[in-house]
N, CA and C of each residue as an Amber inpcrd file, in Angstrom:
protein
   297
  18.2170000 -23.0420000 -24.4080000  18.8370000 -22.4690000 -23.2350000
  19.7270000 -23.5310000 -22.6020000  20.6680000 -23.1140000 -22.4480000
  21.8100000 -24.3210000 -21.5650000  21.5860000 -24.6160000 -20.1550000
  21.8180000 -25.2530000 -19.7060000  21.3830000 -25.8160000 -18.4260000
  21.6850000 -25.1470000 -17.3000000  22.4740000 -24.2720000 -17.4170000
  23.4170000 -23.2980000 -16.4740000  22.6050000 -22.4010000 -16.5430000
  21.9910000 -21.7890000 -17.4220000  20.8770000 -20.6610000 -17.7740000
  19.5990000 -21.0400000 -17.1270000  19.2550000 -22.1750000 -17.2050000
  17.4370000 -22.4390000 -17.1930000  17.7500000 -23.2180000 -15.5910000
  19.1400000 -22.9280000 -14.6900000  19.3060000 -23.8350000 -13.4400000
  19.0330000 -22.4280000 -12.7690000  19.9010000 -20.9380000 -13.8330000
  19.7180000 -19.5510000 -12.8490000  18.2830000 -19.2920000 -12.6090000
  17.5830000 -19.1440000 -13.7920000  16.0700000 -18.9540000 -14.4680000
  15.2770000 -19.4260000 -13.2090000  15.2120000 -20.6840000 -13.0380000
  14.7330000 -21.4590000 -11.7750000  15.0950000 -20.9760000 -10.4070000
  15.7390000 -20.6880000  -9.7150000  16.3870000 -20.2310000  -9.1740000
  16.0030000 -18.9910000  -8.5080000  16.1240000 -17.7580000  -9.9520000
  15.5230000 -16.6660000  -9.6380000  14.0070000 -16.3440000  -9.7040000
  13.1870000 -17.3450000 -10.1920000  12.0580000 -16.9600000 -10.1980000
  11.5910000 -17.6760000  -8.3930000  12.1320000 -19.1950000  -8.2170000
  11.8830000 -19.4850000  -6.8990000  11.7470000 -18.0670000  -5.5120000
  13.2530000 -17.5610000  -5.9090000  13.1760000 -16.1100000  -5.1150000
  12.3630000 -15.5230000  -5.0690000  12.0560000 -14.7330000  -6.2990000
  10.9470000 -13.6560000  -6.9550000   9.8720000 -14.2300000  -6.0300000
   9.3070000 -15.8150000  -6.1740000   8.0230000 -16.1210000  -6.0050000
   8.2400000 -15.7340000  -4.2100000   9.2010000 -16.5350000  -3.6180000
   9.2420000 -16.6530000  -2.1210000   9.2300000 -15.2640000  -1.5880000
   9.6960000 -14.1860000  -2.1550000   9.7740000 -12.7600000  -1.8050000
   8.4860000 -11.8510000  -1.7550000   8.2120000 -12.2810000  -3.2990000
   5.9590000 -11.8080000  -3.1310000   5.8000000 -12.4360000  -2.1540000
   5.9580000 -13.3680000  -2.0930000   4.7610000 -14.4050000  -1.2450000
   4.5100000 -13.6840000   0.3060000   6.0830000 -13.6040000   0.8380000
   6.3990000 -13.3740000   2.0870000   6.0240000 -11.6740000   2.2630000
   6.0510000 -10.6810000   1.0260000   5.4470000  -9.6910000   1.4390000
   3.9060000  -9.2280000   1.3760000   3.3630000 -10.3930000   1.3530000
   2.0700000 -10.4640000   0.8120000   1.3320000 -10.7390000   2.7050000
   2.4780000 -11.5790000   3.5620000   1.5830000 -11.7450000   4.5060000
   1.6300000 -10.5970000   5.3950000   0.5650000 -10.9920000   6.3380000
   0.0760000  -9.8700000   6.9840000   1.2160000  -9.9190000   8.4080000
   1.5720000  -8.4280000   8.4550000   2.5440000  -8.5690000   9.8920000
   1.4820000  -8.2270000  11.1800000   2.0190000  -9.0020000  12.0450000
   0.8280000  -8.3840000  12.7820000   0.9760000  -7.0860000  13.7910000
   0.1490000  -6.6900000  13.4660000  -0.3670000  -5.0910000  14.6350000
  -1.7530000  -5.5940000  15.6500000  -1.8980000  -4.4080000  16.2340000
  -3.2310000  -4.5880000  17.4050000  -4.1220000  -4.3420000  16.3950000
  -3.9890000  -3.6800000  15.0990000  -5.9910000  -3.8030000  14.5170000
  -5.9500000  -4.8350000  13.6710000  -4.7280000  -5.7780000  12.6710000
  -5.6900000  -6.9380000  12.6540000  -5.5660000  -8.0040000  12.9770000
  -5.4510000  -8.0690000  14.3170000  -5.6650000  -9.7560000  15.4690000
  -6.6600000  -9.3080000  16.1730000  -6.9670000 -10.3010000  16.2840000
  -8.1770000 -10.9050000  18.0090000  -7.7020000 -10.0450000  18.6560000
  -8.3020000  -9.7880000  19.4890000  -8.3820000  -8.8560000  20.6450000
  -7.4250000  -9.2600000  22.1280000  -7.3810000 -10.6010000  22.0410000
  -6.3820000 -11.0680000  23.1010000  -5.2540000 -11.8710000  22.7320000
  -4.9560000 -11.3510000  21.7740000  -3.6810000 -11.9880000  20.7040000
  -2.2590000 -11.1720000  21.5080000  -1.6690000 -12.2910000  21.4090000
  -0.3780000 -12.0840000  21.8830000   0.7740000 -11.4570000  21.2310000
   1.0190000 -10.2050000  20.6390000   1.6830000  -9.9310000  19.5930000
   2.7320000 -10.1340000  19.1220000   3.6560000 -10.3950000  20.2720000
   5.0120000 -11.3780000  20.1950000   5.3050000 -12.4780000  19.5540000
   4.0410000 -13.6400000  20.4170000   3.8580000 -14.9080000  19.9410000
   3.6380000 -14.8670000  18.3490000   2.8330000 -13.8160000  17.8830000
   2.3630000 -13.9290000  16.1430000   3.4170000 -13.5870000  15.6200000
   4.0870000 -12.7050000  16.1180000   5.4910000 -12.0970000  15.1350000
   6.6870000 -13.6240000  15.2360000   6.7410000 -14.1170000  16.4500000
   7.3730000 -15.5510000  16.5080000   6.8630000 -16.0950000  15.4200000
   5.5680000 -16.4940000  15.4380000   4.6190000 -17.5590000  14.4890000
   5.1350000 -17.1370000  13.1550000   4.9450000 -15.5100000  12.8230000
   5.0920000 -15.2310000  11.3510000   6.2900000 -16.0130000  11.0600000
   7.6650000 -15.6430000  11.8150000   8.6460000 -16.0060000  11.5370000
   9.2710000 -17.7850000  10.9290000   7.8410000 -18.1960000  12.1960000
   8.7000000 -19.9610000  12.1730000   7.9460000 -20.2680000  10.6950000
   6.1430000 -19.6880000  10.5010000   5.8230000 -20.1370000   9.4180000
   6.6430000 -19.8700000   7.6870000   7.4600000 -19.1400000   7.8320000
   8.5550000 -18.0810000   7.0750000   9.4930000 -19.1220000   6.9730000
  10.1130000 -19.3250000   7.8120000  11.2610000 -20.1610000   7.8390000
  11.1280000 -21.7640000   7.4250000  10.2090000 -22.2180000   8.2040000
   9.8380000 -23.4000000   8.2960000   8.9570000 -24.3980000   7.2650000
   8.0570000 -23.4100000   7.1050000   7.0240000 -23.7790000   5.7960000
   7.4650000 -23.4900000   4.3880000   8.4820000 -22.3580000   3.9800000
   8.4280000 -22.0570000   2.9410000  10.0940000 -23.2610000   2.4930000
  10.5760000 -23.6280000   3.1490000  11.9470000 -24.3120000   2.9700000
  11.4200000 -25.9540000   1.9910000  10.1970000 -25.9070000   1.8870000
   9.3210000 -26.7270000   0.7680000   8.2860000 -26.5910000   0.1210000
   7.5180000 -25.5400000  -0.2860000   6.4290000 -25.0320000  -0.9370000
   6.1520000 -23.7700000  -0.6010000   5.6590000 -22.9430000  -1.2890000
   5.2610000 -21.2930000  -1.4810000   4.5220000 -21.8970000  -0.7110000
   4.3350000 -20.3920000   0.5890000   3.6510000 -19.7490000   0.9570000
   2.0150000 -19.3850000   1.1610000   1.0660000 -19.9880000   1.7010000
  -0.0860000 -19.5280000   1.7520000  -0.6110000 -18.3670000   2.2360000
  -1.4280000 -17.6890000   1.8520000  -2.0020000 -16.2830000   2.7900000
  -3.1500000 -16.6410000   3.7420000  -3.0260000 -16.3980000   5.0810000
  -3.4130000 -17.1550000   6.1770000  -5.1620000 -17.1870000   5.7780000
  -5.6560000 -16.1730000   5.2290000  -7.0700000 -16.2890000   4.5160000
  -7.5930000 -17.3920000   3.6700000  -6.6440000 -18.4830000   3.2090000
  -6.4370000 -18.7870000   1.9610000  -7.2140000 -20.4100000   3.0660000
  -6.7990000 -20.5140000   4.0570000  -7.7400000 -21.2940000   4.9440000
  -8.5980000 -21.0450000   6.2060000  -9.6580000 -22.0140000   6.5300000
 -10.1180000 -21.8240000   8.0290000  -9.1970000 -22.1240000   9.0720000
  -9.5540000 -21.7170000  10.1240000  -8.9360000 -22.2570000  11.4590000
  -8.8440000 -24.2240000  11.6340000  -9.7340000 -24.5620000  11.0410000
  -9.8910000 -25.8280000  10.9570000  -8.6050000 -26.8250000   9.8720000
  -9.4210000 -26.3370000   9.2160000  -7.9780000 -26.6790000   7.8080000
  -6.5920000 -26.4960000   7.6890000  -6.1500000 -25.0510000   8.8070000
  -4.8710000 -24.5230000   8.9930000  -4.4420000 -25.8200000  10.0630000
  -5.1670000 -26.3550000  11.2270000  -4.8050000 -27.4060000  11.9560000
  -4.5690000 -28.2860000  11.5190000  -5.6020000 -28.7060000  10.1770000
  -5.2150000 -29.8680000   9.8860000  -4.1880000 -29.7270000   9.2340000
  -3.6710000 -29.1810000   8.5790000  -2.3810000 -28.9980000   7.7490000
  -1.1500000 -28.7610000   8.2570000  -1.1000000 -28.3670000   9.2690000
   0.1850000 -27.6170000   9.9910000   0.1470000 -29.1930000  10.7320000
  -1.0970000 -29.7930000  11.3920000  -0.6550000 -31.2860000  11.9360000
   0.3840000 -32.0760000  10.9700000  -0.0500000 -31.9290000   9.5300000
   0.2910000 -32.9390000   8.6200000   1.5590000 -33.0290000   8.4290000
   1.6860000 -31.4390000   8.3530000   3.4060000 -30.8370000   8.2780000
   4.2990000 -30.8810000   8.9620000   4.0410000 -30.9690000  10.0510000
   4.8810000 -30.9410000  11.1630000   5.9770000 -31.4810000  11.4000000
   5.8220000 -32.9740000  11.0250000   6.9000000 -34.2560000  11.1310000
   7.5250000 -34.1510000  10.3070000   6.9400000 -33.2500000   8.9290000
   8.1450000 -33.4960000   7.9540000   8.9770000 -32.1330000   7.9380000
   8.4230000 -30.9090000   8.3280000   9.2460000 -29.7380000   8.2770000
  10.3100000 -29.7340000   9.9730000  10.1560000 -30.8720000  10.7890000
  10.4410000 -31.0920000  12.1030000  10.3310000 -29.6040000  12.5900000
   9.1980000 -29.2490000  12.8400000   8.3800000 -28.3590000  13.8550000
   7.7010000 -28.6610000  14.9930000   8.5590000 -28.2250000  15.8740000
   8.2490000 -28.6270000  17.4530000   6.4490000 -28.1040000  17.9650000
   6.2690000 -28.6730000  19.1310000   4.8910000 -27.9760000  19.1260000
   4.6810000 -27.1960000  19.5610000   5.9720000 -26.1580000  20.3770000
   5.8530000 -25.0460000  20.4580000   5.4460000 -23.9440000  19.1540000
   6.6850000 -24.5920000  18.3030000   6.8730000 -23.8320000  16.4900000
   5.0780000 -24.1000000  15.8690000   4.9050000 -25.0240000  16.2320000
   3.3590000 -25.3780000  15.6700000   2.3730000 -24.4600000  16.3570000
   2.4170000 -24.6350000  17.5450000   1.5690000 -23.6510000  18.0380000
   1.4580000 -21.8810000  18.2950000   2.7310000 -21.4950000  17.9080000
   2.9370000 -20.1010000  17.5060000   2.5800000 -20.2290000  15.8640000
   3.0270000 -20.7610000  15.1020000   2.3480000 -21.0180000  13.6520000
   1.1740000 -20.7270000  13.4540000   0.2130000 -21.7890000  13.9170000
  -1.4580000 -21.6540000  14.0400000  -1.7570000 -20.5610000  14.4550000
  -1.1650000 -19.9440000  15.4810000  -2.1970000 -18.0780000  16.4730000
  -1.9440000 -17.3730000  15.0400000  -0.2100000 -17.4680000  14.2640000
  -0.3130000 -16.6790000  13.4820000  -1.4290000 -16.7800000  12.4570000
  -1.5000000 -17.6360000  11.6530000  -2.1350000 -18.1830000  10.5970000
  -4.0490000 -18.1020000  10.7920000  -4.0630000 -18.0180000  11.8460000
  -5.4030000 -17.7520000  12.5290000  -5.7410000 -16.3530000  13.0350000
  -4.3120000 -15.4470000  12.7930000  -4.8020000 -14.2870000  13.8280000
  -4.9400000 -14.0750000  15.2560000  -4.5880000 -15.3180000  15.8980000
  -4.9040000 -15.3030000  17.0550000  -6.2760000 -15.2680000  17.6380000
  -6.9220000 -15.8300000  16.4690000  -8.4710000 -16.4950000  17.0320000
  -8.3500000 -17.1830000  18.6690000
């Protein structure tokens, strides 16, 4: 395959993958968040984690960690995806549900 071929190949599967990924997460409604979840703020969150997180690695499904682990990770990330701590903290309600 020539390099022009296996540069599209790459390319389009990156898409493919980022496109599952992103319809895979959960949008949020009132039945599945917390009960005093802010629904705005999560649809913000979905967005920045969308934008922000995926611009260097697929996508996680917010199940895929605890509330604990999602902190620690989104801490880790932060400085390098330059996510403010507003963007961080709409991130986490999402990724948590608004625990």
């Amino acid at each position: 395959m020539h390099y022009k071929n296996k540069k599209i190949a790459l390319l389009l599967l990156v898409i493919v993958t980022l496109v599952a990924c992103k319809s895979a997460l959960y949008i949020p409604v009132t039945e599945n968040i917390a009960k005093n979840a802010n629904i705005d703020e999560l649809v913000k969150g979905r967005a920045s984690y969308i934008n922000k997180c995926s611009s260097c690695h697929s996508l996680y499904l917010p199940e895929k960690f605890t509330k604990e682990e999602w902190t620690k990770n989104v801490d880790k990330m932060a400085p390098k995806a330059k996510i403010t701590n507003q963007e961080k903290k709409l991130i986490l309600a999402y990724v948590i549900k608004g625990e």
